[in-house]
KOLKOL-41319 format. One record per atom (N, C-alpha, C): x, y, z. Coordinates in steps of 0.2 Angstrom, whole numbers. Example, Ala and Ser with C-alpha at 12.3 -4.5 7.8 and 13.67 -1.06 7.14 Angstrom:
BEGIN
SITE, xx, yy, zz
SITE, 66, -28, 39
SITE, 62, -22, 39
SITE, 66, -16, 39
SITE, 64, -11, 35
SITE, 68, -5, 36
SITE, 64, 0, 39
END
This chain:
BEGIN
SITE, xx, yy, zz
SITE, -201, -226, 71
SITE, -195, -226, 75
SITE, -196, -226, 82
SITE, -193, -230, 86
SITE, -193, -230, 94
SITE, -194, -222, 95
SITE, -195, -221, 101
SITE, -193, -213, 105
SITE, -183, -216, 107
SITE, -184, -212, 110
SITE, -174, -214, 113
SITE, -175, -214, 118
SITE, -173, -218, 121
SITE, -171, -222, 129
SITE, -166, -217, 131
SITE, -166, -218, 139
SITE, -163, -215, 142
SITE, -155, -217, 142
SITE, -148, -214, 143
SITE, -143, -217, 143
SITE, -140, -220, 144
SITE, -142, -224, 151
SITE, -143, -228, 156
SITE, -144, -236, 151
SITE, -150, -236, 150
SITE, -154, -241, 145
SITE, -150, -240, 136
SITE, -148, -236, 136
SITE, -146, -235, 129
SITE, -136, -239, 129
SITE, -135, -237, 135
SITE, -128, -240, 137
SITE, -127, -248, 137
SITE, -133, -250, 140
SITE, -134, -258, 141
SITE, -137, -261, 136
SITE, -141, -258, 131
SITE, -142, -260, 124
SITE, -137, -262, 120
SITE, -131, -254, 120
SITE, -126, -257, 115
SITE, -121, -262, 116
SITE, -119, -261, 123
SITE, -115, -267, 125
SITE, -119, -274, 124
SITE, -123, -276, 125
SITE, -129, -283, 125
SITE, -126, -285, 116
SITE, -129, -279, 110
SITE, -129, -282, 105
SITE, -121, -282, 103
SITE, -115, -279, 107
SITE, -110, -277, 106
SITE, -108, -288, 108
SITE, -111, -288, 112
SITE, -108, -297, 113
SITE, -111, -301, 107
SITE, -118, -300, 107
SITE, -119, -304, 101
SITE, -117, -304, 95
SITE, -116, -298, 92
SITE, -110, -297, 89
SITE, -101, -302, 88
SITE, -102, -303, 93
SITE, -95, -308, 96
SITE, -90, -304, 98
SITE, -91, -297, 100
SITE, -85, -293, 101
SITE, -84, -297, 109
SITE, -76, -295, 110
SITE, -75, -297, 118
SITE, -77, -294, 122
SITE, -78, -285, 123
SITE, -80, -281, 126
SITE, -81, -276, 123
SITE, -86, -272, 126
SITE, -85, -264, 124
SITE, -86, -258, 131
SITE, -83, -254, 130
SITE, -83, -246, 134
SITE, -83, -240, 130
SITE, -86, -237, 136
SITE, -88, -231, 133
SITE, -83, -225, 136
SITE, -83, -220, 131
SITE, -81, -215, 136
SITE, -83, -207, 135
SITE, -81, -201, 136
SITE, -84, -195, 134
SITE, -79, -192, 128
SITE, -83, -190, 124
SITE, -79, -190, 118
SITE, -76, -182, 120
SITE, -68, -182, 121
SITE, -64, -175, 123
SITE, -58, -176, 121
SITE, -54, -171, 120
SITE, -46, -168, 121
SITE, -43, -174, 124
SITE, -39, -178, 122
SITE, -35, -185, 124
SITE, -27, -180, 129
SITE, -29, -177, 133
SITE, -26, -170, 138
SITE, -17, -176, 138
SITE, -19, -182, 142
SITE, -12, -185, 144
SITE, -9, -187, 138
SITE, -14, -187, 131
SITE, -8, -191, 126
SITE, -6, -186, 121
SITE, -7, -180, 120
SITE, -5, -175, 118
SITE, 1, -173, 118
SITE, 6, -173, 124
SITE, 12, -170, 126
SITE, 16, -180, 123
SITE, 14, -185, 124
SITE, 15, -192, 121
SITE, 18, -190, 115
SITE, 12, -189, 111
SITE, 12, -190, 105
SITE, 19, -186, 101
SITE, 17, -178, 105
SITE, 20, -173, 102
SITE, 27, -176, 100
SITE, 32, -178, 108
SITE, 37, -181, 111
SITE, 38, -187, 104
SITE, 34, -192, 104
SITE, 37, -197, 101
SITE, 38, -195, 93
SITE, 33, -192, 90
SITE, 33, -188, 84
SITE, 39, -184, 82
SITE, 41, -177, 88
SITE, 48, -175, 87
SITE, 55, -180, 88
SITE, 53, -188, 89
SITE, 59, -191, 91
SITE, 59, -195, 83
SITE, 55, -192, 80
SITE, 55, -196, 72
SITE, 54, -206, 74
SITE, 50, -206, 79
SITE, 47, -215, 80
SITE, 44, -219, 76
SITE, 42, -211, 72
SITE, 37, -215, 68
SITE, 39, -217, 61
SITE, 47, -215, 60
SITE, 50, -220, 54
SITE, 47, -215, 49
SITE, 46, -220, 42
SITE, 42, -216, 37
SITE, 38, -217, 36
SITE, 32, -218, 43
SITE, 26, -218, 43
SITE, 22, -210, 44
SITE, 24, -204, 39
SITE, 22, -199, 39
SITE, 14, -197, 41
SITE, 10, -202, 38
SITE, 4, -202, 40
SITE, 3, -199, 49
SITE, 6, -201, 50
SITE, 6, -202, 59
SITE, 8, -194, 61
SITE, 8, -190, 56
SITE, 11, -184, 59
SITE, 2, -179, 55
SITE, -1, -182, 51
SITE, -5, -178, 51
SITE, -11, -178, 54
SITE, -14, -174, 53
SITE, -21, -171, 59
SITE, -20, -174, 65
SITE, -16, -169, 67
SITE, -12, -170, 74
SITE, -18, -168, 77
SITE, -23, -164, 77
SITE, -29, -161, 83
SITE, -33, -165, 80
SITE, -35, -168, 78
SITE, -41, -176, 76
SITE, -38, -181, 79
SITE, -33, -182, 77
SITE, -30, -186, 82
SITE, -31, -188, 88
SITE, -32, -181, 94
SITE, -32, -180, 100
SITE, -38, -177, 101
SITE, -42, -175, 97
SITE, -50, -174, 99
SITE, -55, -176, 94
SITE, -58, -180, 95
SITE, -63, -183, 91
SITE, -70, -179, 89
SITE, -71, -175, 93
SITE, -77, -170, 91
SITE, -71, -165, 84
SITE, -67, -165, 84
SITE, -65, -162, 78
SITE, -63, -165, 72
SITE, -64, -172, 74
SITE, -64, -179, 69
SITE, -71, -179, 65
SITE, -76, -180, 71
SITE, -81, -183, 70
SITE, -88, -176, 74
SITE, -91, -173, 70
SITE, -94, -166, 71
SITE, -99, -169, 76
SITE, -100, -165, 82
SITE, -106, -165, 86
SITE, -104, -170, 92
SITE, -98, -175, 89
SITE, -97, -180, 92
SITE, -99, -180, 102
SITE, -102, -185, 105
SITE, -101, -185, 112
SITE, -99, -191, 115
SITE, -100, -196, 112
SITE, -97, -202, 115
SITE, -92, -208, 111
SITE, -88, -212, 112
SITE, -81, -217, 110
SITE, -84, -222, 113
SITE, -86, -224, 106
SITE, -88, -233, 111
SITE, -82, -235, 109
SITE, -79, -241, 110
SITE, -73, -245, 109
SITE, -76, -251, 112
SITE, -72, -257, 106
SITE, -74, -262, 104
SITE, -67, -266, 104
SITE, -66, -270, 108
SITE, -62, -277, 105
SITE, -65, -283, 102
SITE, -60, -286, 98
SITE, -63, -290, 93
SITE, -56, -298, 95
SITE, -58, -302, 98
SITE, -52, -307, 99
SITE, -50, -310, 92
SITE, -43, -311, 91
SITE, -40, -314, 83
SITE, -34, -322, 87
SITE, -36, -323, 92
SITE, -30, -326, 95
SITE, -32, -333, 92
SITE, -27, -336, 88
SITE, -30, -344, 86
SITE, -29, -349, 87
SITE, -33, -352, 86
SITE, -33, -359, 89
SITE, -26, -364, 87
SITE, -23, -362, 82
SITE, -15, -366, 79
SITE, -15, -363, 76
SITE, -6, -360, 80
SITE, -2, -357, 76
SITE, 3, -361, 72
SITE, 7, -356, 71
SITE, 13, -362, 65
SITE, 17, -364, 70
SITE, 21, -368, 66
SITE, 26, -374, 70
SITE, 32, -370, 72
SITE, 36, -374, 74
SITE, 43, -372, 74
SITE, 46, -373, 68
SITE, 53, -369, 66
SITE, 57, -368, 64
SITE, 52, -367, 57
SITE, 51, -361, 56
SITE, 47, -358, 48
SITE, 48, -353, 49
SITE, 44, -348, 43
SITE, 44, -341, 42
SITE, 38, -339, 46
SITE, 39, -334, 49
SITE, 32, -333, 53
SITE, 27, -326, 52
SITE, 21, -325, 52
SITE, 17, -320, 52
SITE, 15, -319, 58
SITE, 12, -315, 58
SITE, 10, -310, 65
SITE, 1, -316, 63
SITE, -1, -317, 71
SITE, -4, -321, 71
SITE, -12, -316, 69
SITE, -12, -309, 71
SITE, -18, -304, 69
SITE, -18, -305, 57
SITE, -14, -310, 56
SITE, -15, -308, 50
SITE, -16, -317, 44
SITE, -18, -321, 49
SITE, -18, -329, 49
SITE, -24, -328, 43
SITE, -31, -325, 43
SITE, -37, -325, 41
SITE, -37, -319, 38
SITE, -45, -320, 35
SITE, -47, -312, 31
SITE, -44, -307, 36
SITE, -41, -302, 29
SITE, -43, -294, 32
SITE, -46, -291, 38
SITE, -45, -292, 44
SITE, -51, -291, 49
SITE, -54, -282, 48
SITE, -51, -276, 42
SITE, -55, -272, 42
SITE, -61, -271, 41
SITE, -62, -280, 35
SITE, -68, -279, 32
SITE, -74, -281, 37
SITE, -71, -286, 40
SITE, -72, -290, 47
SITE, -75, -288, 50
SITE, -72, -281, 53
SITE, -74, -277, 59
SITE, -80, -272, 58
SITE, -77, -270, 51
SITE, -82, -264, 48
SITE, -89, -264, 48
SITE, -91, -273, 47
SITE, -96, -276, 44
SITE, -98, -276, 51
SITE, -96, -278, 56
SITE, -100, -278, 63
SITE, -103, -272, 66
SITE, -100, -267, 63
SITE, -100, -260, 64
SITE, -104, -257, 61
SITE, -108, -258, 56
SITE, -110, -258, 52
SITE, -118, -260, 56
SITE, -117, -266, 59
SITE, -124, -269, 62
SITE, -125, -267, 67
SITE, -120, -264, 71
SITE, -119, -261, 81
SITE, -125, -255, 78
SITE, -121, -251, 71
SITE, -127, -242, 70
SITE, -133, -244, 69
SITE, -135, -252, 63
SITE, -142, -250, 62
SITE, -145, -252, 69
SITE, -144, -257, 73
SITE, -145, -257, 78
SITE, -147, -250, 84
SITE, -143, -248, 85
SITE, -143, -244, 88
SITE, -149, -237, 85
SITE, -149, -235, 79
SITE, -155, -232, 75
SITE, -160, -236, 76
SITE, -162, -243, 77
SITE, -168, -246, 77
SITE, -170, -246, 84
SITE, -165, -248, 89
SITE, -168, -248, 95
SITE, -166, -242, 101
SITE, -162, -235, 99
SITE, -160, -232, 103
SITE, -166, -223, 99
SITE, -165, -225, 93
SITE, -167, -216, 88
SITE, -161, -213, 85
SITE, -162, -212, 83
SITE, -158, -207, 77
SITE, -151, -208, 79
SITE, -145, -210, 77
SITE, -139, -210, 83
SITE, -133, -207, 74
SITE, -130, -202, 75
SITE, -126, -201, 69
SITE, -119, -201, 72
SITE, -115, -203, 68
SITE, -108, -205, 70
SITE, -105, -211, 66
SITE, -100, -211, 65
SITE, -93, -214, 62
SITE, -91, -219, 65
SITE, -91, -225, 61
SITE, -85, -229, 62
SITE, -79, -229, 60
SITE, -74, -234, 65
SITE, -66, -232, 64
SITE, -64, -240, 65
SITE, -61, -243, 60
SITE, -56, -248, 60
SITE, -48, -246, 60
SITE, -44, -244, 61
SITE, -37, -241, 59
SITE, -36, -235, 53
SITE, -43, -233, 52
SITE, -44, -231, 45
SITE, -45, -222, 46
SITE, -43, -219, 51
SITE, -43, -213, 50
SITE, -39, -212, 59
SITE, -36, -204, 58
SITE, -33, -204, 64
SITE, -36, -204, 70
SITE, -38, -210, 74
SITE, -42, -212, 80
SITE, -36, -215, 85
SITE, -33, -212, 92
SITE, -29, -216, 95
SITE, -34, -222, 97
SITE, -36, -227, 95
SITE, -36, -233, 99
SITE, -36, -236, 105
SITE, -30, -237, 105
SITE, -27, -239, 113
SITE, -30, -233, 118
SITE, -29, -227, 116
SITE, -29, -223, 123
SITE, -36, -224, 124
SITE, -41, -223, 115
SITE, -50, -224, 118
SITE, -50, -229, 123
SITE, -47, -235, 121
SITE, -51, -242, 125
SITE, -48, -241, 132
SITE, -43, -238, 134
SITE, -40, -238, 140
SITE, -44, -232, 143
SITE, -47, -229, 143
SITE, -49, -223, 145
SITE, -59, -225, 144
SITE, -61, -229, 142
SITE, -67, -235, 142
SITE, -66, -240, 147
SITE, -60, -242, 149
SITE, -60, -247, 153
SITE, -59, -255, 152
SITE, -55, -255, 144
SITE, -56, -261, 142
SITE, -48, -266, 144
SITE, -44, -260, 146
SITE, -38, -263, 149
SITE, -33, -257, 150
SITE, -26, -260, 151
SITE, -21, -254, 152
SITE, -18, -253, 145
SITE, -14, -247, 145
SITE, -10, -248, 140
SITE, -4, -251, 143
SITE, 2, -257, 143
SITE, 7, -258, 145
SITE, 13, -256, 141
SITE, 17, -259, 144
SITE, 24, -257, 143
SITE, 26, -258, 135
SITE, 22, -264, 133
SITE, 25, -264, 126
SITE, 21, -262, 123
SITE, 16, -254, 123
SITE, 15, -251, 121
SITE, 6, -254, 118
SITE, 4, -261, 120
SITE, -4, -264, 118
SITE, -6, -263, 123
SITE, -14, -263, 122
SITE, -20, -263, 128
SITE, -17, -269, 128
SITE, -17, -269, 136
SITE, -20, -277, 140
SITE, -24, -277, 144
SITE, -29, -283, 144
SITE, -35, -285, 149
SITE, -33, -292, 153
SITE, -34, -290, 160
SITE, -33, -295, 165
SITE, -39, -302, 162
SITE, -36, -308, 162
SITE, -39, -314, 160
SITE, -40, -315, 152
SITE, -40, -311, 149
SITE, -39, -310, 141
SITE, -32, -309, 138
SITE, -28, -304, 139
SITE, -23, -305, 137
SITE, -23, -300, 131
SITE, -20, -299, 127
SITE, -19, -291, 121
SITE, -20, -295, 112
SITE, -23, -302, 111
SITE, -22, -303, 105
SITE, -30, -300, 102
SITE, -30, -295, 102
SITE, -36, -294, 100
SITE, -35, -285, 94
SITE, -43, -286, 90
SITE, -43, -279, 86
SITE, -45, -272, 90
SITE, -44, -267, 90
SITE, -46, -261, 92
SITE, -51, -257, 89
SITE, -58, -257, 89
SITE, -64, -252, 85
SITE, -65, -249, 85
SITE, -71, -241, 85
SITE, -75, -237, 90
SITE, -77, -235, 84
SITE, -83, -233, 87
SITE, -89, -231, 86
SITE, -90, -224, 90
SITE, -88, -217, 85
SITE, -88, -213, 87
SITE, -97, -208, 87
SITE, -102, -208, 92
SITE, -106, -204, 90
SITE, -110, -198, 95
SITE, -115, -195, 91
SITE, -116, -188, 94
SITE, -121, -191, 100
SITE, -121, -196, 104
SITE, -128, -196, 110
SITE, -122, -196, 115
SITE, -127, -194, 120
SITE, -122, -196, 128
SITE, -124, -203, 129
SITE, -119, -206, 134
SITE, -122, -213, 136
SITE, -119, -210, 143
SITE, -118, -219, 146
SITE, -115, -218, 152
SITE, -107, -223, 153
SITE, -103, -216, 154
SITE, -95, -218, 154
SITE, -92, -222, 159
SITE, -88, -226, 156
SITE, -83, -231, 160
SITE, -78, -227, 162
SITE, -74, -230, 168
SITE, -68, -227, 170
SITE, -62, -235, 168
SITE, -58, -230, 168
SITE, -50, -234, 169
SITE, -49, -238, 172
SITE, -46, -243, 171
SITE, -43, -247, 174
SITE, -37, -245, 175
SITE, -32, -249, 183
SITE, -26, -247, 183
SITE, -22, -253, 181
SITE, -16, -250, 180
SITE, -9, -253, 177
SITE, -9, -259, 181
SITE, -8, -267, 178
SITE, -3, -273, 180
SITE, 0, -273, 179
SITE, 7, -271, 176
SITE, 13, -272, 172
SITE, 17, -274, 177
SITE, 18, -270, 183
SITE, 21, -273, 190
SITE, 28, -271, 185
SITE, 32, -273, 190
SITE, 39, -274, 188
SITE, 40, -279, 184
SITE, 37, -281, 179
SITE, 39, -287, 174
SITE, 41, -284, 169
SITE, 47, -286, 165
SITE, 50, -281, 160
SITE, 51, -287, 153
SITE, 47, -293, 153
SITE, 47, -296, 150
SITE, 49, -296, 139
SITE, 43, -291, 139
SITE, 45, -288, 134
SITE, 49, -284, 131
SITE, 51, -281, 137
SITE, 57, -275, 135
SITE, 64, -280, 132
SITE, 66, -287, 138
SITE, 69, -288, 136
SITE, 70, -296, 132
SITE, 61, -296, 128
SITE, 63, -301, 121
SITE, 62, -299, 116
SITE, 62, -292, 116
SITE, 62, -288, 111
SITE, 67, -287, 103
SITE, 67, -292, 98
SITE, 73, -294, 93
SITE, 76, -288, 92
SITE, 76, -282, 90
SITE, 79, -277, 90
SITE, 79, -272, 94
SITE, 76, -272, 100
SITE, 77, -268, 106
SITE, 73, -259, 105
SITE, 64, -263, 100
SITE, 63, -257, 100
SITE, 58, -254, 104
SITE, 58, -258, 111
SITE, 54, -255, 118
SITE, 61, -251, 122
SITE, 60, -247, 121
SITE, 65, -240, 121
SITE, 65, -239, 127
SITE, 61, -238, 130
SITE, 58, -238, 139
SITE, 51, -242, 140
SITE, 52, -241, 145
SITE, 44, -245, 148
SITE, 39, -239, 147
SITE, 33, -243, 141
SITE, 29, -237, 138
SITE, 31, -234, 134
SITE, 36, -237, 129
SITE, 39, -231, 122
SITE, 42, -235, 119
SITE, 35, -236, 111
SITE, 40, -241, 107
SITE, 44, -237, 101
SITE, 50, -238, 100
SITE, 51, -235, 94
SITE, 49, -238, 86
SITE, 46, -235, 84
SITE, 39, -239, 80
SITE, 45, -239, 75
SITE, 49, -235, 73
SITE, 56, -236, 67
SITE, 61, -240, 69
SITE, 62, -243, 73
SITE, 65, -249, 73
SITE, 61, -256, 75
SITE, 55, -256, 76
SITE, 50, -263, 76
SITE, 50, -267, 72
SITE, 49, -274, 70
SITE, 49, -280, 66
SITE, 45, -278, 61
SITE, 38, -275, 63
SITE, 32, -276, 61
SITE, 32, -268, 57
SITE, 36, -263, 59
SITE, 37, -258, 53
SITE, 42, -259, 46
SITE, 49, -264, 51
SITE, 51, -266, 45
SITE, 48, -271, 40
SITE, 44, -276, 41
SITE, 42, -280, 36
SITE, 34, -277, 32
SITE, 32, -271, 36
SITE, 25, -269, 33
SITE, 26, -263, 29
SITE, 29, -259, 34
SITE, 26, -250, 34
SITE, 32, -250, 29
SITE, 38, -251, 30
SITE, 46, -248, 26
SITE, 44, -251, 20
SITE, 44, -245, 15
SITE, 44, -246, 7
SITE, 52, -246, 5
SITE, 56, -246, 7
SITE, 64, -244, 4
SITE, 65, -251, 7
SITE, 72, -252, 7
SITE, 77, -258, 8
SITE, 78, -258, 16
SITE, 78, -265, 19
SITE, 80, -263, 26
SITE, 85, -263, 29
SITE, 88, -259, 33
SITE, 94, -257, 35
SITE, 97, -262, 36
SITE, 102, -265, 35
SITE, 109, -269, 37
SITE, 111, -270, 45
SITE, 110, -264, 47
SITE, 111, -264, 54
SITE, 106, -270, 61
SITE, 98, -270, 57
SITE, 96, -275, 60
SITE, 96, -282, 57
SITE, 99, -285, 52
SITE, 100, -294, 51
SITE, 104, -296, 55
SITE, 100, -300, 56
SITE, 100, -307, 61
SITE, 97, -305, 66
SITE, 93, -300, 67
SITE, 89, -299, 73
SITE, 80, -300, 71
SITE, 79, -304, 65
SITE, 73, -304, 66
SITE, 68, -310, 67
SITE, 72, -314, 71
SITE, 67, -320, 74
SITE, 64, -324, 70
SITE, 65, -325, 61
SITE, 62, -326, 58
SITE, 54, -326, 54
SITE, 55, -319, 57
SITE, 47, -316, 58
SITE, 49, -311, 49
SITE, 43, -313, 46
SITE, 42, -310, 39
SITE, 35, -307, 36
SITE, 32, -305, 42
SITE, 27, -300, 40
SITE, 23, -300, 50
SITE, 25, -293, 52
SITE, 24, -292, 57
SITE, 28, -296, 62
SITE, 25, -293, 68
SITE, 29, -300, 75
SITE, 27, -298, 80
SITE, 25, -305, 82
SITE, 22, -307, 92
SITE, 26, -307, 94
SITE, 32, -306, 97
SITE, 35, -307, 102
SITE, 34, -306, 109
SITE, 35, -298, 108
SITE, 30, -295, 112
SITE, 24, -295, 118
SITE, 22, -300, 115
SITE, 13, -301, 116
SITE, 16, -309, 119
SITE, 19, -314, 115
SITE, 18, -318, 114
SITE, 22, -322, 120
SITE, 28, -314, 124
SITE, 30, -317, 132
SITE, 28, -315, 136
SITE, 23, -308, 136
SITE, 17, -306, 140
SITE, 15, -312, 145
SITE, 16, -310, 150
SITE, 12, -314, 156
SITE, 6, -317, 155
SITE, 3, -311, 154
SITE, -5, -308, 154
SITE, -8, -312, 148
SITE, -2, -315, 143
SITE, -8, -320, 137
SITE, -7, -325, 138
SITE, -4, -327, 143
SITE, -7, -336, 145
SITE, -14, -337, 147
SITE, -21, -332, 147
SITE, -24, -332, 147
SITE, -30, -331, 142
SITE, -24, -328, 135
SITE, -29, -331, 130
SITE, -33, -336, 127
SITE, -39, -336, 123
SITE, -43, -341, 123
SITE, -44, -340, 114
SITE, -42, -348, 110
SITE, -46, -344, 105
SITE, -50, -342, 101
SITE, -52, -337, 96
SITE, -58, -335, 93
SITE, -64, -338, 92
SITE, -69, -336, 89
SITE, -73, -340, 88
SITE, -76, -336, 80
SITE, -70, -334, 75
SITE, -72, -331, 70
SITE, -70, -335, 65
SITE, -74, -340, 61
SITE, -71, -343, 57
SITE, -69, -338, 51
SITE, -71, -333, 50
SITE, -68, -331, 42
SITE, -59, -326, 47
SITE, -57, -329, 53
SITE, -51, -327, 52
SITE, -47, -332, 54
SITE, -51, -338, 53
SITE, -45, -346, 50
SITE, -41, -345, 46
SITE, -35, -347, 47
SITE, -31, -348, 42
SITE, -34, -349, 35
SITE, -29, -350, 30
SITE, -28, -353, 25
SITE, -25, -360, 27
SITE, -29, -363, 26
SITE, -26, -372, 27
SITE, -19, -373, 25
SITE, -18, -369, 18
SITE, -11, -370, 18
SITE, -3, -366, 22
SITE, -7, -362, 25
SITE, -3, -357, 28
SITE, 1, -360, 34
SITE, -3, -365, 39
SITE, -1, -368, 44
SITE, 7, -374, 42
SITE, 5, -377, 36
SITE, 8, -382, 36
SITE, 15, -380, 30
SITE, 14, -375, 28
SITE, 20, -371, 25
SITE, 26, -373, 29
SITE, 34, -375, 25
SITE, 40, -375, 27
SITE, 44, -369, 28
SITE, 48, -369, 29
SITE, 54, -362, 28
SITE, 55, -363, 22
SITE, 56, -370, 19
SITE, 59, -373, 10
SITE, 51, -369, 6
SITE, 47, -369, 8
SITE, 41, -366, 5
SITE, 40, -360, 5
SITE, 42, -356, 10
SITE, 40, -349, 12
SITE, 47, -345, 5
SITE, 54, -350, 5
SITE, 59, -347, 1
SITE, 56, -348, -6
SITE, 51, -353, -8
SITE, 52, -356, -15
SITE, 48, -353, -16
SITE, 40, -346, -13
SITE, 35, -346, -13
SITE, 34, -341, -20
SITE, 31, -344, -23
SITE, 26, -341, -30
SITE, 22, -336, -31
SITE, 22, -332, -35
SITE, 15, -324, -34
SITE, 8, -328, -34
SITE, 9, -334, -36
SITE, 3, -339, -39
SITE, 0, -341, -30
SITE, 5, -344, -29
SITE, 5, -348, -22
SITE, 2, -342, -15
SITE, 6, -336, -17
SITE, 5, -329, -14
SITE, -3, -327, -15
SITE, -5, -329, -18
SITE, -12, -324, -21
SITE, -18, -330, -18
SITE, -14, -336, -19
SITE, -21, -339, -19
SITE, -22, -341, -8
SITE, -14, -341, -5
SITE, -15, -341, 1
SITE, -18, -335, 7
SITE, -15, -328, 2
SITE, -18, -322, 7
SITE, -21, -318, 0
SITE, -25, -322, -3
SITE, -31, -319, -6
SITE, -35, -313, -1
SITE, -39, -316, 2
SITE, -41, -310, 7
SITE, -37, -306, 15
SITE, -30, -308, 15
SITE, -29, -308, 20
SITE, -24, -301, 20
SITE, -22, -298, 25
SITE, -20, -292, 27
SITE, -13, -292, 26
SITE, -9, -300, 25
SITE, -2, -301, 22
SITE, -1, -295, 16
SITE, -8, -294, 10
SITE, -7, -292, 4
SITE, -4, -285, 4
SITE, -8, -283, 10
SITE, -4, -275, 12
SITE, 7, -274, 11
SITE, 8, -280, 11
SITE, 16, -279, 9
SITE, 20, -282, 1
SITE, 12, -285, -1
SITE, 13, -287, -11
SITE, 19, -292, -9
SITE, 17, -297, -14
SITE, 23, -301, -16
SITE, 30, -299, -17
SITE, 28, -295, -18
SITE, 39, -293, -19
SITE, 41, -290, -11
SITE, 35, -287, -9
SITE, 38, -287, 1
SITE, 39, -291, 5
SITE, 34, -299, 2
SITE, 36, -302, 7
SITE, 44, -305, 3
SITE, 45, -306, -3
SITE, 50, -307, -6
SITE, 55, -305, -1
SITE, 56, -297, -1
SITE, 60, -296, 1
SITE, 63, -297, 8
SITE, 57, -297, 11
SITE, 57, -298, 18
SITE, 60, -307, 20
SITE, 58, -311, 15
SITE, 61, -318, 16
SITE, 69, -317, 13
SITE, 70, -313, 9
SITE, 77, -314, 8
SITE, 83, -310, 11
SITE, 78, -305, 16
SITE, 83, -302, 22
SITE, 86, -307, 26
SITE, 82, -311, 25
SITE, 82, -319, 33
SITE, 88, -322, 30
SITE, 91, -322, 24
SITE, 95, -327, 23
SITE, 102, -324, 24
END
């Protein structure tokens, strides 16, 4: 095994293999107590935002500090992973959240993370630490914004200036020091774009989404029937929703992927509304065989298309 390199040289190495990799960027930061999202979370959690997303209520101090996540821990790499496609769907269909066109990007991500560690053990020394896809309580967005990978804005996504927010959230939690990124500041500016094309009106303020009233909680996360009170508010959107993202100033700037295993299904593009209604468990299984749609099973997206009617 190598000796280990200094931080300095140990920083520049990961980010290098971090691009060949194909990630957009990576930052680092010092793995501690998330002190401003803390009083956040607690706030949004007593307002019940998280729906019946109870998950989100647990390991509240892992949540907020990583060394009690992840033992020994000293450093938060974070990783973007671009998903923005090159062809979306047409007008007038049923629509998916464009993060869920292609494979699963858990396995996607996992996989590249998987080659950031051996990397890292081959040419840094012994490096011990965890990966996180959305698969344990890791805030994300705050890691990458506090790495310097963008802001958090008002509709509640990292944004980065000339990239825009269609992109995955990673890290690589581990026990070496490197050398830490600073923040970026806010460009949200006076633009309230999102607040006000939001189909159900769940950007509550600027910087606070009510995750129990969002498109993307109703058609994924809600296992019960959906309220009455939101039909005819949902854009047509029937697993997840861009809205959001997709008036964003900041993503005319998007550029597409360069990951073929998150191309669509060829059949997915060219799908009708008349197709999406008539749609088969056959036709379902063979289209999001690997894809992230499967998290809502046939009878959710069922039922999510026959809210629409």
């Amino acid at each position: 095994m190598l000796p280990i390199v200094n931080k300095e040289k140990a920083t520049a190495l990961i980010k290098e293999e971090a691009k060949r990799l194909g990630f957009l960027s990576c930052g680092v930061s010092r793995a501690e107590f998330l002190e401003e999202e803390a009083p956040r979370l607690e706030n949004w959690l007593h307002k019940n935002m998280n729906g019946q997303m109870s998950y989100m209520e647990n390991h509240f101090d892992k949540r907020l500090d990583p060394t009690k996540l992840v033992e020994g821990s000293k450093s938060v790499i974070s990783l973007l992973l671009n998903y923005y496609p090159e062809e979306t769907q047409g007008e007038d269909v049923l629509k998916v959240s464009k993060y869920a066109y292609g494979q699963d990007y858990h396995h996607i991500i996992k996989s590249k993370l998987r080659e950031l560690q051996e990397f890292m053990t081959d040419t840094i020394g012994e490096v011990g630490g965890r990966a996180f896809v959305d698969s344990a309580p890791v805030l994300d967005k705050a890691w990458a914004a506090k790495s310097g990978l963008g802001w958090i804005g008002k509709n509640s996504n990292l944004i980065t200036q000339k990239v825009g927010s269609f992109y995955f959230i990673a890290e690589l939690i581990v026990d070496i020091e490197l050398t830490y990124d600073s923040a970026v500041t806010d460009h949200c500016g006076t633009c309230t774009a999102c607040l006000d094309a939001c189909p159900t009106g769940a950007i509550v303020d600027p910087y606070v989404v009510d995750g129990s009233k969002c498109i993307s909680y109703f058609t994924i996360e809600l296992k019960n029937e959906i309220p009455t009170d939101v039909k005819g508010k949902f854009d047509d959107w029937i697993f997840g929703c861009d809205v959001c993202q997709d008036v964003c100033p900041w993503n005319k700037f998007s550029k597409p992927h360069r990951e073929p295993l998150f191309n669509p299904h060829p059949d997915l593009l060219s799908m009708t509304k008349k197709d999406w209604e008539e749609i088969t468990e056959d036709v379902f299984r063979k289209v999001f065989k690997k894809s992230a749609v499967k998290r809502t099973k046939y009878s959710g997206l069922q039922r999510n298309i026959e809210f629409l009617k």
